[in-house]
Steps between C-alpha positions, in 0.01 A plus 500: 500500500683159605863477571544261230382712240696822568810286493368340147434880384840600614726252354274514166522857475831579669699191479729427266763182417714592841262719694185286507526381807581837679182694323293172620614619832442810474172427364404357823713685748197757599282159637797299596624811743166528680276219454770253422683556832161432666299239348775206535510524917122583436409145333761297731303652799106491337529267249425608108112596418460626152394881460621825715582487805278729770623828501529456912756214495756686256743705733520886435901453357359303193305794434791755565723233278165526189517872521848577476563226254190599260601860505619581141672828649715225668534285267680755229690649774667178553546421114582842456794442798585167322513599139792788583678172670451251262282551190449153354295449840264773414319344267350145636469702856206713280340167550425661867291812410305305231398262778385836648293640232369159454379458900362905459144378288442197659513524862242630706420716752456232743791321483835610435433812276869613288566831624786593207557841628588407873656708669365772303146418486297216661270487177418182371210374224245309598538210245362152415579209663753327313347154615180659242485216222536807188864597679614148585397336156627842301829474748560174389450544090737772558766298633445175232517785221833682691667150493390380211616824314826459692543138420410588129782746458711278635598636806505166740741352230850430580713709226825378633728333229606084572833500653621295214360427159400160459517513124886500472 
């Protein structure tokens, strides 16, 4: 799935009034660590062409970087190390192994497949494409009904009192 997405699924899901932000990071820390260390050097040295790059011009330490970052073993570990530290944290960081369960169904085989149980096991599905019309169309309802539930209940409101009443 795109970068932009996981970081819309993880401050929707995970984010809340003051941790937004940090579960939108966390949302897209997984692609940001491998592929988003990459790509930038990548584009200023190629130029930008629309669709995946060829396996042969993406160095083996973006790969190392995907595996280690879409391992959900890791991933709780690290939450797990970080919740005994400081709790409140816990929570929009969960925005990390959802991006991980999300990646699992719709990568494939042939490029970048999420092995979750690295180091433990090199197993990994072989999904759908998430560039397949059904996932990016259903991906995209999902997030306009996420938000718009969110911004229903209120939740992008400012509940903060006026620091003076204007009435008196």
């Amino acid at each position: 799935m795109d970068t932009l997405s996981h970081a819309l699924w993880g401050g929707g899901l995970f984010g809340r009034r003051r941790t937004f932000w940090f579960a939108v990071l966390f949302g897209a820390l997984p692609d940001l660590v491998s592929f988003g260390l990459w790509l930038p050097a990548h584009v200023l040295a190629n130029g930008f062409h629309f669709g995946k790059p060829e396996l042969a011009v993406i160095p083996e330490w973006v790969s190392i970087n995907y595996t280690v970052s879409h391992s959900l073993l890791v991933a709780l570990i690290v939450i797990g190390g970080v919740a005994l530290w400081r709790k409140s944290w816990a929570v929009p960081m969960l925005a990390w192994p959802f991006h991980i369960l999300l990646d699992m169904p719709f990568h494939t085989a042939e490029f970048f497949p999420t092995q979750i149980f690295w180091p433990l096991s090199d197993w990994f599905y072989d999904g759908v494409a998430w560039s397949n019309p059904w996932v990016w169309y259903s991906n995209l309802a999902g997030l306009l009904v996420l938000y718009g539930w969110r911004w229903k209940r209120g939740d992008f409101r400012r509940t903060t009192k006026p620091l003076y009443d204007k009435t008196t």
